[in-house]
TORFIRO-274477 format. One record per residue (C-alpha): residue in one letter; x, y, z. Coordinates in Angstrom, 3 decimals. Layout:
N
<rest: A, X: X, Y: Y, Z: Z>
...
***
This chain:
407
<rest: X, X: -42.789, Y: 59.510, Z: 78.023>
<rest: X, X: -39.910, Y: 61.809, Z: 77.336>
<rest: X, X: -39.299, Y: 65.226, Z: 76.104>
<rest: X, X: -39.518, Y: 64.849, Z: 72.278>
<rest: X, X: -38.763, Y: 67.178, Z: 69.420>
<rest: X, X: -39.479, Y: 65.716, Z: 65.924>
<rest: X, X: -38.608, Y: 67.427, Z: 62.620>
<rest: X, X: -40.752, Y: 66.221, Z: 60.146>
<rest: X, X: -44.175, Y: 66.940, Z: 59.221>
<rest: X, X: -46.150, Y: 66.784, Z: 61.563>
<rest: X, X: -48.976, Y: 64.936, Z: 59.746>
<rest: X, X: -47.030, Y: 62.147, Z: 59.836>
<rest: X, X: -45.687, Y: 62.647, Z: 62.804>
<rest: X, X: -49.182, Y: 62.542, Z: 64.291>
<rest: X, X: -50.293, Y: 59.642, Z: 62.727>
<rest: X, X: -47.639, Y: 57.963, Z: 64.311>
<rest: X, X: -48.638, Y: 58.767, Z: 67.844>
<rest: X, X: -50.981, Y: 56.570, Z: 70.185>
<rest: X, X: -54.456, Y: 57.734, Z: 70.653>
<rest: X, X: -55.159, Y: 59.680, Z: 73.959>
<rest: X, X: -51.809, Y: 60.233, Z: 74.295>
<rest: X, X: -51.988, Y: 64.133, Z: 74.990>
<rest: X, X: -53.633, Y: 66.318, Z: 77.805>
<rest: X, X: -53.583, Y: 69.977, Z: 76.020>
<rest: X, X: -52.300, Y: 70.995, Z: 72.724>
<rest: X, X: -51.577, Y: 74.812, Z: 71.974>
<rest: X, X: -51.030, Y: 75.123, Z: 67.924>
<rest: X, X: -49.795, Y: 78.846, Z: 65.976>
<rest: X, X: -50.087, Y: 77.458, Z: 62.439>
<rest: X, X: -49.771, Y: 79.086, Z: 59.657>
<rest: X, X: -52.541, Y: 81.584, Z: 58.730>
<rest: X, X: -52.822, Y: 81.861, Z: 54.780>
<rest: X, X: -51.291, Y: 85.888, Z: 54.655>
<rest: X, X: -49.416, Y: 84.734, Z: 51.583>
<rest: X, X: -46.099, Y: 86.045, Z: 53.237>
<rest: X, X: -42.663, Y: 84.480, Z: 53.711>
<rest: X, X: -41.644, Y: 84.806, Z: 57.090>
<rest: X, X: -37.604, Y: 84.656, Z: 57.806>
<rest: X, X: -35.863, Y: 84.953, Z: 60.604>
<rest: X, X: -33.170, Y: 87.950, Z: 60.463>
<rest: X, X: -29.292, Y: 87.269, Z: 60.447>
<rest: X, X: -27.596, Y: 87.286, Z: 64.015>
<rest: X, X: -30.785, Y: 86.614, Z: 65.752>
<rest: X, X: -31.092, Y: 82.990, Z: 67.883>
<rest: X, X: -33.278, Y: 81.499, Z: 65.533>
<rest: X, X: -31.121, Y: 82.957, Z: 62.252>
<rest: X, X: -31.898, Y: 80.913, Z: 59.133>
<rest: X, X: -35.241, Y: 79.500, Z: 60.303>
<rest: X, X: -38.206, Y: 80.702, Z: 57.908>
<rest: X, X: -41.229, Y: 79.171, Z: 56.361>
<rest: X, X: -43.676, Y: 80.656, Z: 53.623>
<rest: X, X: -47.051, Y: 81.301, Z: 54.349>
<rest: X, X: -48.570, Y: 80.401, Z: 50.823>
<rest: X, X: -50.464, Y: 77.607, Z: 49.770>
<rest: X, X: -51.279, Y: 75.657, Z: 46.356>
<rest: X, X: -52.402, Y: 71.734, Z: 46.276>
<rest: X, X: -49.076, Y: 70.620, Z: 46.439>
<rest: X, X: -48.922, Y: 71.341, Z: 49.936>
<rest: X, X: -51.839, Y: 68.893, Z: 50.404>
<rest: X, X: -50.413, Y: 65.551, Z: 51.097>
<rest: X, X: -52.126, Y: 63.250, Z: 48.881>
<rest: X, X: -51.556, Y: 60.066, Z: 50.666>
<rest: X, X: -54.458, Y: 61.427, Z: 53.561>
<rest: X, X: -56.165, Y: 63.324, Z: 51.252>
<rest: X, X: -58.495, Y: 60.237, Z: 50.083>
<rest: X, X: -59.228, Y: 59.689, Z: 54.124>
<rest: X, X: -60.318, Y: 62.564, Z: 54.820>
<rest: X, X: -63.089, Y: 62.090, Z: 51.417>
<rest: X, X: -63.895, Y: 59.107, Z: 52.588>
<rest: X, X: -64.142, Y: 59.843, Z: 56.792>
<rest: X, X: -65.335, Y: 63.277, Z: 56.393>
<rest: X, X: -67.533, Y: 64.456, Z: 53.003>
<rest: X, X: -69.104, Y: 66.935, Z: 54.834>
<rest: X, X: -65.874, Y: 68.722, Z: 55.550>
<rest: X, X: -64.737, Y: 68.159, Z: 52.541>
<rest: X, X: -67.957, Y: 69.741, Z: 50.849>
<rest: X, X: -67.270, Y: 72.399, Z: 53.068>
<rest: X, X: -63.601, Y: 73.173, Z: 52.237>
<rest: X, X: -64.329, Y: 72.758, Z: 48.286>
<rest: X, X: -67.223, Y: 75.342, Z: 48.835>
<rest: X, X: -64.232, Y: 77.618, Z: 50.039>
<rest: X, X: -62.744, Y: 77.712, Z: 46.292>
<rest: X, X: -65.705, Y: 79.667, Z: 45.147>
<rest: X, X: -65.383, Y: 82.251, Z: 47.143>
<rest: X, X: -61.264, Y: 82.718, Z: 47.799>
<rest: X, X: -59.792, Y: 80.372, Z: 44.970>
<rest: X, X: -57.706, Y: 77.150, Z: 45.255>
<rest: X, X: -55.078, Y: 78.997, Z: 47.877>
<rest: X, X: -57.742, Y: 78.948, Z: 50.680>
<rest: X, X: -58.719, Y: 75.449, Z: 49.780>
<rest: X, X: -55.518, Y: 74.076, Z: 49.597>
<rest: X, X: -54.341, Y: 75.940, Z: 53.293>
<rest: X, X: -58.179, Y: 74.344, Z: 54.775>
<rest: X, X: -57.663, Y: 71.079, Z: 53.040>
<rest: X, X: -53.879, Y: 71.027, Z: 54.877>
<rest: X, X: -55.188, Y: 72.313, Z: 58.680>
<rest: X, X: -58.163, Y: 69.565, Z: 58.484>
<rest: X, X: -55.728, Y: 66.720, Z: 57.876>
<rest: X, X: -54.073, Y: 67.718, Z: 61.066>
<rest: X, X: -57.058, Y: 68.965, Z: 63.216>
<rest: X, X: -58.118, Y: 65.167, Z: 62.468>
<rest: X, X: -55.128, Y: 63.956, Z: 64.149>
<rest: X, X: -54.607, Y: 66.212, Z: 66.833>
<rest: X, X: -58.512, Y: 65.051, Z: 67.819>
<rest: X, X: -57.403, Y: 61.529, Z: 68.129>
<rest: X, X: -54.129, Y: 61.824, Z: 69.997>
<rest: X, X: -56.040, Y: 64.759, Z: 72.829>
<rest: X, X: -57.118, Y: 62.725, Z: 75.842>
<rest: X, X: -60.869, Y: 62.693, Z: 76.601>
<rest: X, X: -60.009, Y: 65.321, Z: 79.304>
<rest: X, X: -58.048, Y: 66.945, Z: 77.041>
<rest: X, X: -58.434, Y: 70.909, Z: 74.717>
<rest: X, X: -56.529, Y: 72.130, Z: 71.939>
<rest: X, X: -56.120, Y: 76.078, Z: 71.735>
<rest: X, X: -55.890, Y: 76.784, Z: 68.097>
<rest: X, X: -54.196, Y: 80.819, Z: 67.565>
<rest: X, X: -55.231, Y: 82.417, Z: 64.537>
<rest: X, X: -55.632, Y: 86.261, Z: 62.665>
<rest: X, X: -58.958, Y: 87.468, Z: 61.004>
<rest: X, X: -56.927, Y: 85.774, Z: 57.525>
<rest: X, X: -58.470, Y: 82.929, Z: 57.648>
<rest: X, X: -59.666, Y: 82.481, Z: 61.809>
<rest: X, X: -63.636, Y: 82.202, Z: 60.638>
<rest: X, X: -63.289, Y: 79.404, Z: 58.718>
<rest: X, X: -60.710, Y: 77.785, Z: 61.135>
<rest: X, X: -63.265, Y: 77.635, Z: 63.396>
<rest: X, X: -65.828, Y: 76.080, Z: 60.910>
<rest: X, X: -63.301, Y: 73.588, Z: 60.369>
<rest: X, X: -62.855, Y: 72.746, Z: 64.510>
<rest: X, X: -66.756, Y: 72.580, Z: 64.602>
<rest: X, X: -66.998, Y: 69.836, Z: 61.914>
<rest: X, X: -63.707, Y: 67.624, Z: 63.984>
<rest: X, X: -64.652, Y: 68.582, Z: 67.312>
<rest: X, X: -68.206, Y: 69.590, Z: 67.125>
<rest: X, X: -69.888, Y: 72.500, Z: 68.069>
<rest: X, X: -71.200, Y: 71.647, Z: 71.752>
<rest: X, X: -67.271, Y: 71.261, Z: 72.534>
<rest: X, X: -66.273, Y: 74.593, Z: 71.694>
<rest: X, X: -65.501, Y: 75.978, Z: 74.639>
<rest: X, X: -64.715, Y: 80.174, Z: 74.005>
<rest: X, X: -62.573, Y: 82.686, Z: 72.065>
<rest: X, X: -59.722, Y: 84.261, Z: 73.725>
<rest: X, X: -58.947, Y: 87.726, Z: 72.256>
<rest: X, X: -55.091, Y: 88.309, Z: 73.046>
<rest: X, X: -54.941, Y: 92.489, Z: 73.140>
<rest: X, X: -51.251, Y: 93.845, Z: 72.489>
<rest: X, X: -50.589, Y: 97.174, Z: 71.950>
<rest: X, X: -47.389, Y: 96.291, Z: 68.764>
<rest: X, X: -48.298, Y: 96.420, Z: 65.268>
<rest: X, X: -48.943, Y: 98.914, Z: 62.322>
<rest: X, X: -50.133, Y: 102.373, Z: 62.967>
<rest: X, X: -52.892, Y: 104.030, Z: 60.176>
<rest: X, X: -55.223, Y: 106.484, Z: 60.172>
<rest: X, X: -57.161, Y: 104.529, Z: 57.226>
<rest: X, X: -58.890, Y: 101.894, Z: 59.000>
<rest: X, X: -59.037, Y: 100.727, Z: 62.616>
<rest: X, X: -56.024, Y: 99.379, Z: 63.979>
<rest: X, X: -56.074, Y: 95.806, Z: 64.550>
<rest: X, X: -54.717, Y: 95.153, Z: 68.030>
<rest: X, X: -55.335, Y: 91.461, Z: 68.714>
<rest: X, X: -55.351, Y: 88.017, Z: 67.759>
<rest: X, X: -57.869, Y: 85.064, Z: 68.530>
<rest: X, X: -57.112, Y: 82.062, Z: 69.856>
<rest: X, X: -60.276, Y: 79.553, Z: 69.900>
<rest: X, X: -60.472, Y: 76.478, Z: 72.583>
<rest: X, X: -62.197, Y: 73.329, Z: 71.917>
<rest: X, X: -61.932, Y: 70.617, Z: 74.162>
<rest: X, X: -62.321, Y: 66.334, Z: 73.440>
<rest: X, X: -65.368, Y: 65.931, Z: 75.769>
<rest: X, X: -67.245, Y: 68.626, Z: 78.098>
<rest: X, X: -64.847, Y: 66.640, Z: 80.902>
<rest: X, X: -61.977, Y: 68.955, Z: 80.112>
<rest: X, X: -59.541, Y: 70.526, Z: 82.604>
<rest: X, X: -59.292, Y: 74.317, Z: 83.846>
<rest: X, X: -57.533, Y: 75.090, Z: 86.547>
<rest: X, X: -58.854, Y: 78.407, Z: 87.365>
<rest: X, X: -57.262, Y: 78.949, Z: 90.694>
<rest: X, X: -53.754, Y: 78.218, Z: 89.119>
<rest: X, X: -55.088, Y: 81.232, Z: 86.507>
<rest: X, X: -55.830, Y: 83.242, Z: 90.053>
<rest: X, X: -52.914, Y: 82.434, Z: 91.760>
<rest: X, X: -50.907, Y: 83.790, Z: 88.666>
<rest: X, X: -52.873, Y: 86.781, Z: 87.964>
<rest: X, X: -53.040, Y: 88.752, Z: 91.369>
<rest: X, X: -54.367, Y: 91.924, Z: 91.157>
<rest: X, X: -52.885, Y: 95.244, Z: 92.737>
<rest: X, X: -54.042, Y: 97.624, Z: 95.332>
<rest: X, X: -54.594, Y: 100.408, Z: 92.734>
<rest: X, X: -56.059, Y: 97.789, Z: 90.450>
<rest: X, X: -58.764, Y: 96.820, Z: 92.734>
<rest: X, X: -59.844, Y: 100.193, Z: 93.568>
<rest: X, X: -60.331, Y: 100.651, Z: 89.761>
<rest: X, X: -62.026, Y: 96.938, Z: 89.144>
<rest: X, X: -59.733, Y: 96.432, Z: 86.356>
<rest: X, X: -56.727, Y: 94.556, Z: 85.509>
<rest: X, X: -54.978, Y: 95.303, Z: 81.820>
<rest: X, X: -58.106, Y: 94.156, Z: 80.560>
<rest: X, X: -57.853, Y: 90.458, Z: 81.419>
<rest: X, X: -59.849, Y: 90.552, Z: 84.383>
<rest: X, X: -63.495, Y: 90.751, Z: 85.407>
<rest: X, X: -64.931, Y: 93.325, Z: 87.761>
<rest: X, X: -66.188, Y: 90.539, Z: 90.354>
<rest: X, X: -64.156, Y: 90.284, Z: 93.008>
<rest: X, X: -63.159, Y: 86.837, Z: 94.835>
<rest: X, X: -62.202, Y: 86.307, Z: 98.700>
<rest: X, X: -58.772, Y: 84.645, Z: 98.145>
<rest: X, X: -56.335, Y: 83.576, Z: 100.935>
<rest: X, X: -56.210, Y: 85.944, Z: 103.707>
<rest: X, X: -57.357, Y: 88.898, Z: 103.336>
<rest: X, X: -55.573, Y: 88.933, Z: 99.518>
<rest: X, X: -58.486, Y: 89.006, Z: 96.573>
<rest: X, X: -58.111, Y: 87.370, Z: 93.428>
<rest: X, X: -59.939, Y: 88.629, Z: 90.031>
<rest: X, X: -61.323, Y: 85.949, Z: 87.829>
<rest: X, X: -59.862, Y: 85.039, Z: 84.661>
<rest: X, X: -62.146, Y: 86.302, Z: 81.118>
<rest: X, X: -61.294, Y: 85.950, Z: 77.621>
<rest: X, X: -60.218, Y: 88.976, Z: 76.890>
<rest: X, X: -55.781, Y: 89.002, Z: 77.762>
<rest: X, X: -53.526, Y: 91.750, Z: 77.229>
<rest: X, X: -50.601, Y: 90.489, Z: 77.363>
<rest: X, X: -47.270, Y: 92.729, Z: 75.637>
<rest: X, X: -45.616, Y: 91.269, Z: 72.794>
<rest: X, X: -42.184, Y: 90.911, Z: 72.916>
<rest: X, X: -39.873, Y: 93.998, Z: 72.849>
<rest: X, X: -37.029, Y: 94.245, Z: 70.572>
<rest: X, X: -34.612, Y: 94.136, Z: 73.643>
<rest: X, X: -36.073, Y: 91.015, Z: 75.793>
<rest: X, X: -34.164, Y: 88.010, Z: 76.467>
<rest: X, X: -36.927, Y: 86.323, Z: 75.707>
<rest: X, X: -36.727, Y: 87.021, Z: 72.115>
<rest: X, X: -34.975, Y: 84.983, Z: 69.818>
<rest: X, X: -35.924, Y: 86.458, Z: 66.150>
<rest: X, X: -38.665, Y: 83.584, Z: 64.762>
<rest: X, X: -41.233, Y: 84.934, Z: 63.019>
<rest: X, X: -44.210, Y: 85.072, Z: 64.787>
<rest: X, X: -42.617, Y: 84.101, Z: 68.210>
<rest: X, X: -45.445, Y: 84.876, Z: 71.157>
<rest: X, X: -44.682, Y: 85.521, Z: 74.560>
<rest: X, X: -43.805, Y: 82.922, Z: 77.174>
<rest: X, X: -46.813, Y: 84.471, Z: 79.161>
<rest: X, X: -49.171, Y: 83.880, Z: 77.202>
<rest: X, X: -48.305, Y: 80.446, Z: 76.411>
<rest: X, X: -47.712, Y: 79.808, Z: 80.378>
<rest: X, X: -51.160, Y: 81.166, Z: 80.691>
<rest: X, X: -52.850, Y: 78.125, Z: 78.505>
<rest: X, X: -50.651, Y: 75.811, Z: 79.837>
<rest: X, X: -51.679, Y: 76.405, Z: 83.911>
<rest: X, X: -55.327, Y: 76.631, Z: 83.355>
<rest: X, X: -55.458, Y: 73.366, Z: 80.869>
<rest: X, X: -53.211, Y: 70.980, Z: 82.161>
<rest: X, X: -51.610, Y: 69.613, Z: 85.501>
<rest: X, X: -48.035, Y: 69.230, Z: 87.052>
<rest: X, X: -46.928, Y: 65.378, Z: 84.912>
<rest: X, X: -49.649, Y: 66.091, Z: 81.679>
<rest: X, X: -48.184, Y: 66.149, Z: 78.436>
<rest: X, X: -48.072, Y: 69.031, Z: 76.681>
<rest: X, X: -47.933, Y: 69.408, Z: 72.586>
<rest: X, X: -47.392, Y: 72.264, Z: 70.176>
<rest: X, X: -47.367, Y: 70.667, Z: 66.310>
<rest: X, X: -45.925, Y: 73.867, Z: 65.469>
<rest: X, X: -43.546, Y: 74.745, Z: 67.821>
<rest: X, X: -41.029, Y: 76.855, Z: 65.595>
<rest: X, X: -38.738, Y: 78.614, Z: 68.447>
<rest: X, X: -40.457, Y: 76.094, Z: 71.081>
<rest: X, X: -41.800, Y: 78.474, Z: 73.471>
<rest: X, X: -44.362, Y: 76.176, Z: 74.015>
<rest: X, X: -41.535, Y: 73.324, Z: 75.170>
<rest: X, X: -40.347, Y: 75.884, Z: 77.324>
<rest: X, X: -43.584, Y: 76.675, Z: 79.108>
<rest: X, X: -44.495, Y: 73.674, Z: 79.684>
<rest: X, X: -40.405, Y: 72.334, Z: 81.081>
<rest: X, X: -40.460, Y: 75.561, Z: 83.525>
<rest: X, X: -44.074, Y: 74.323, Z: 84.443>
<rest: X, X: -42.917, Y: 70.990, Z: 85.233>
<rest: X, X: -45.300, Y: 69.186, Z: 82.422>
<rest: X, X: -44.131, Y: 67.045, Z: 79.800>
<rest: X, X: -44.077, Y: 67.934, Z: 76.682>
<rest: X, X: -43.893, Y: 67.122, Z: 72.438>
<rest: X, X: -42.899, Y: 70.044, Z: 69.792>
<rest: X, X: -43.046, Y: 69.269, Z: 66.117>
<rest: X, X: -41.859, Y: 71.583, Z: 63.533>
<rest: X, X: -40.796, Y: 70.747, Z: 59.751>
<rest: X, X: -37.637, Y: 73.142, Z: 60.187>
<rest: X, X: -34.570, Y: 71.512, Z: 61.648>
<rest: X, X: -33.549, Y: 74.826, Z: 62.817>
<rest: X, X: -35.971, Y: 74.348, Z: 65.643>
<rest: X, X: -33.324, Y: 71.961, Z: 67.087>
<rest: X, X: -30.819, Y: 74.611, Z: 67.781>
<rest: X, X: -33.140, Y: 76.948, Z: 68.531>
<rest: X, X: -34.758, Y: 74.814, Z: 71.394>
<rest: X, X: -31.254, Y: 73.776, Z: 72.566>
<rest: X, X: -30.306, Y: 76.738, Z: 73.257>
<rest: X, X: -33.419, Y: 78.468, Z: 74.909>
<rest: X, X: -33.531, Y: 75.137, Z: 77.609>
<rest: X, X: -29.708, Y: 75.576, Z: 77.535>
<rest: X, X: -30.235, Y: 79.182, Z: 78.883>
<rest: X, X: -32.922, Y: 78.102, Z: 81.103>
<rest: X, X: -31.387, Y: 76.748, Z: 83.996>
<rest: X, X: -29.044, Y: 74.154, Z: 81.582>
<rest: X, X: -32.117, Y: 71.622, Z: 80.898>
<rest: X, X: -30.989, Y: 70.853, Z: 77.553>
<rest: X, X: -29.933, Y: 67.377, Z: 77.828>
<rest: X, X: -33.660, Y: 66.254, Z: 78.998>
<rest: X, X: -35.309, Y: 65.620, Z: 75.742>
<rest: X, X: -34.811, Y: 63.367, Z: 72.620>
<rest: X, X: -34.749, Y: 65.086, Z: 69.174>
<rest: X, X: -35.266, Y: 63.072, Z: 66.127>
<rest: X, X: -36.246, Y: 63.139, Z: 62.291>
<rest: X, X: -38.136, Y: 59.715, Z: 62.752>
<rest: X, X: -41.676, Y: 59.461, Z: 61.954>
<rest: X, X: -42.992, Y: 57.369, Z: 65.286>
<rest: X, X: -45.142, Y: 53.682, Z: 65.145>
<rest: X, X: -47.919, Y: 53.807, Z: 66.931>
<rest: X, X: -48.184, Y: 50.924, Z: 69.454>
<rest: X, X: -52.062, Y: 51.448, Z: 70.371>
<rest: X, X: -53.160, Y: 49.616, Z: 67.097>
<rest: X, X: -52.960, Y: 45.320, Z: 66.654>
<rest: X, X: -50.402, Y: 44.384, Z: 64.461>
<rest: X, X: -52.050, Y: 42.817, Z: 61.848>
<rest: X, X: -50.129, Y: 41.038, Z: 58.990>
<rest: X, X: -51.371, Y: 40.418, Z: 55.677>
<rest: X, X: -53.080, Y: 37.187, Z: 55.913>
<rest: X, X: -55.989, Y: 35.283, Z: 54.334>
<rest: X, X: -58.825, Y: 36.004, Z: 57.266>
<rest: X, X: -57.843, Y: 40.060, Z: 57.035>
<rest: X, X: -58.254, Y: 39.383, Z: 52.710>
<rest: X, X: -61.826, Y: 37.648, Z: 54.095>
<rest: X, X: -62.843, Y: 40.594, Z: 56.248>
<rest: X, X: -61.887, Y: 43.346, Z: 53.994>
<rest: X, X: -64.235, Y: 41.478, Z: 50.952>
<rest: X, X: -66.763, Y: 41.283, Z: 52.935>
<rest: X, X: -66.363, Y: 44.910, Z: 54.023>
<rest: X, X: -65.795, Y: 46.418, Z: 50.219>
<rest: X, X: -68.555, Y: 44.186, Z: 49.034>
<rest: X, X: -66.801, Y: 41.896, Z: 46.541>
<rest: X, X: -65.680, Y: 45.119, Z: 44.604>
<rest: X, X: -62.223, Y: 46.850, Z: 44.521>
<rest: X, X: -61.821, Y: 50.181, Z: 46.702>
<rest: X, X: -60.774, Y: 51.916, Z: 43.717>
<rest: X, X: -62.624, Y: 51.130, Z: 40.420>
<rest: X, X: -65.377, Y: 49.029, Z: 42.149>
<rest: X, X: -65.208, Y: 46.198, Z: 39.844>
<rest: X, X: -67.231, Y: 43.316, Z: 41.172>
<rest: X, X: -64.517, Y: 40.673, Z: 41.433>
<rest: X, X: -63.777, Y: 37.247, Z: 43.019>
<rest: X, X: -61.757, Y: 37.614, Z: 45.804>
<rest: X, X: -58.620, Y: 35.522, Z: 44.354>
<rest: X, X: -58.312, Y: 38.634, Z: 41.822>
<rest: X, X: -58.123, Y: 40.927, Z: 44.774>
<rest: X, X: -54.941, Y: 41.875, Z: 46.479>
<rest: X, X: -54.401, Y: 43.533, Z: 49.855>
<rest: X, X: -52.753, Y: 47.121, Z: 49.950>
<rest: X, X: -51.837, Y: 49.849, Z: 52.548>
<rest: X, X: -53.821, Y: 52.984, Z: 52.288>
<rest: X, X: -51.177, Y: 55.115, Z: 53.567>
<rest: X, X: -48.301, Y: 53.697, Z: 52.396>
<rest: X, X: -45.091, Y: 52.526, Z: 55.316>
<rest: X, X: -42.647, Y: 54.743, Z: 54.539>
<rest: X, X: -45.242, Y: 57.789, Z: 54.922>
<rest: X, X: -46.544, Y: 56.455, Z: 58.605>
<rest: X, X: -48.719, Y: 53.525, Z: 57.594>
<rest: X, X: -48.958, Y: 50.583, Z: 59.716>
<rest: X, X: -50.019, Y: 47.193, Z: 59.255>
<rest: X, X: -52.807, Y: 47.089, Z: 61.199>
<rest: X, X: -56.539, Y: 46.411, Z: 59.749>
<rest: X, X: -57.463, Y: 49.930, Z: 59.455>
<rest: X, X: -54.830, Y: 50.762, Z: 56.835>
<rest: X, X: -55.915, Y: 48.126, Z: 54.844>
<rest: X, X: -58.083, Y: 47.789, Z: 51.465>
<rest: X, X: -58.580, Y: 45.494, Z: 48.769>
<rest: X, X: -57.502, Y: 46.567, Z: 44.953>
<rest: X, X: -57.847, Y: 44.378, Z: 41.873>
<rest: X, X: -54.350, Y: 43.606, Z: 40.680>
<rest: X, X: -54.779, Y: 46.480, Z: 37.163>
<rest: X, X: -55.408, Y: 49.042, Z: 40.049>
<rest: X, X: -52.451, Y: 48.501, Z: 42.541>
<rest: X, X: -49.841, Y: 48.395, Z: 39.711>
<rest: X, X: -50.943, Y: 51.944, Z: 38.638>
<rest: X, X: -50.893, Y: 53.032, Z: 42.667>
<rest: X, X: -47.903, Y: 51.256, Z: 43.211>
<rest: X, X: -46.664, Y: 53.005, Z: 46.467>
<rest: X, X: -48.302, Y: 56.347, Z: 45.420>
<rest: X, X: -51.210, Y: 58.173, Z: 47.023>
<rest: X, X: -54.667, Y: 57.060, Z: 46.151>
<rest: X, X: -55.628, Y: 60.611, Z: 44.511>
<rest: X, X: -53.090, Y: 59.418, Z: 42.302>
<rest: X, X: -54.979, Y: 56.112, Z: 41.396>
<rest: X, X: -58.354, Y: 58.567, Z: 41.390>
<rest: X, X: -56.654, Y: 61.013, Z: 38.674>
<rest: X, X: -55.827, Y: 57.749, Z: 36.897>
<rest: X, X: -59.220, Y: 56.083, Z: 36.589>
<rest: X, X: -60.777, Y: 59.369, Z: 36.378>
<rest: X, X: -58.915, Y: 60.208, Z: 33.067>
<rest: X, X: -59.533, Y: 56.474, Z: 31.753>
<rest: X, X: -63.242, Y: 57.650, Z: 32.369>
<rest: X, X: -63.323, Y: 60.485, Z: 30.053>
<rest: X, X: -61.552, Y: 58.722, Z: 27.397>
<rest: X, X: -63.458, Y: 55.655, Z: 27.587>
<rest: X, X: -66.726, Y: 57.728, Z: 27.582>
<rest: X, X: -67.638, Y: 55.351, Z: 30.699>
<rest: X, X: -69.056, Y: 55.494, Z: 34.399>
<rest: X, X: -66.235, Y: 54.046, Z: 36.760>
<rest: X, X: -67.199, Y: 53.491, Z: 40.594>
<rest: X, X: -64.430, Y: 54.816, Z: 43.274>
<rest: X, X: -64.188, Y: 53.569, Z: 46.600>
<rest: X, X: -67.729, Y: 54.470, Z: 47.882>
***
């Protein structure tokens, strides 16, 4: 495949890509501090910003009813979450689930996602990674330890960030001796059995006579200075070293590497200097320029990668037109009843209907198929299903009636 940078949401973004299609995916979302972030005038990435608050209608609907359907545990879970931090939290867990789900199906069985996050909201992120992944395939937490950030004398002073691994299957890939090979240790750090932090005291017999420490979860890595190259302004822009790190110990020389939140791309970068392939998503078409320029810079690699606003068709799934067996299949399926009222119905009073809707990523293929009585499509139309819930829900209440949904 080739280089790709899409600008568009990456929900539907990833529903558009092929299952298995991705060896290691490294993801800095968003973490729920209710800040705007902006990048400042003059810097590379000037005019680039994104807001850090949540409310439902940053939940897209049209997935929403999915995730109910494929999921009620998590979504138990996530409504639990109101109780205790109000519908902010809920929204911001409601959004990262409908895109854990999909980064799950495009990983590779080999495959692990490394998942950044703060103490904001990193507990339940994790909660949320158990339920998609499950909890025998989490794999470790990596504290990053940086000496940057606010001074006070009223609290401790928070000097790291987490970043949790889970893998597809337990048949993931670490490349430790890559990790080695990049992480030699000095003379005077040997004689003190400690490297910045980020290395055990157990020595290994590398080549030669040279000794190599191995790699723990505990990295300090700097952040990056006001004065470094390397920095381009984006808020919340990590260090090519630490992304570099993830990148040599997860995946090999040809894998394909994906960041659904690339903002300045330092991910894309990491992975082009390390000779993987790669796929960066971000919602902010500054990220365009922003890339361009950083690939530009290194070593004039620019022109090797395809950016586009298209949402992409996945070509792992049969094509499956509308047609009387599918109709057949899908009333058998449902039951004789409509997915959204549950009417018991003849199937000639039944009509076929995409679940997620074309123009938001949907496919004809079976899966994004059910069967709705002709009262309840013409009130979807091409709208999300909570919209049809709301609908029948309200007709509920005013009819003083019990009305089945999609069960």
């Amino acid at each position: 495949m080739r280089n790709t940078l899409y600008t568009n949401d990456n929900l539907y973004v990833l529903s558009g890509l092929n299952s298995g299609l991705v060896d290691l995916i490294y993801l800095d979302p968003p973490f729920n501090t209710k800040r705007m972030y902006s990048a400042p005038i003059g810097s590379k990435a000037a005019g680039a910003s994104f807001k850090d608050m949540w409310t439902w209608k940053d939940v897209d609907e049209y997935y929403l009813d999915s995730l109910a359907v494929h999921s009620p545990a998590l979504t138990k879970f996530i409504a639990s979450t109101g109780e205790i931090h109000g519908k902010p939290m809920m929204a911001y867990l409601t959004y990262m689930s409908q895109r854990i789900v999909e980064m799950h199906r495009v990983l590779k069985e080999t495959g692990s996602l490394y998942l950044h996050c703060d103490p904001t909201a990193s507990h339940y992120l994790k909660i949320l990674l158990d339920f998609v992944f499950g909890r025998k395939n989490f794999i470790t937490e990596i504290i990053w330890s940086y000496a940057w950030g606010v001074r006070t004398t009223k609290r401790w002073n928070r000097k790291h960030d987490v970043i949790l691994m889970y893998a597809k299957s337990r048949n993931f890939t670490f490349n430790y001796k890559d990790v080695l090979e990049e992480r030699k240790a000095s003379e005077a750090t040997k004689n003190r059995l400690q490297y910045k932090g980020a290395m055990t005291t157990d020595w290994n017999k590398g080549r030669g006579s040279e000794k190599l420490a191995l790699p723990t979860d505990v990295w300090y890595i700097p952040t990056i200075n006001a004065m470094s190259k390397e920095r381009t302004g984006y808020p919340t822009q990590k260090p090519l070293e630490l992304i570099k790190r993830v990148v040599l110990a997860s995946s090999n020389e040809g894998d394909v590497v994906m960041d659904p939140f690339c903002g300045c791309a330092t991910t894309c970068v990491a992975a082009q200097q390390l000779g993987r392939k790669w796929v960066g998503i971000d919602i902010e078409k500054q990220a365009v320029k922003v890339l361009i320029q950083r690939l530009s810079d290194d070593a004039g690699l620019f022109k090797d990668f395809t950016a586009t606003d298209q949402i992409p068709k996945r070509s792992d799934l049969k094509i499956v037109p509308p047609s009387v067996p599918v109709k057949q299949r899908l009333y058998a399926q449902q039951e004789g009843k409509c997915n959204a009222c549950g009417v018991d119905m003849e199937i000639r009073h039944l009509e076929i209907d995409h679940i997620i809707p074309v123009a938001k990523g949907g496919g004809d293929y079976y899966e994004n198929y059910q069967l709705l009585c002709g009262s309840c499509n013409r009130i979807k139309g091409d709208r999300p299903m909570e919209y049809l819930r709301l609908k029948i829900e309200t007709r509920e209440r005013m009819m003083g009636t019990k009305v089945f949904f999609g069960e």
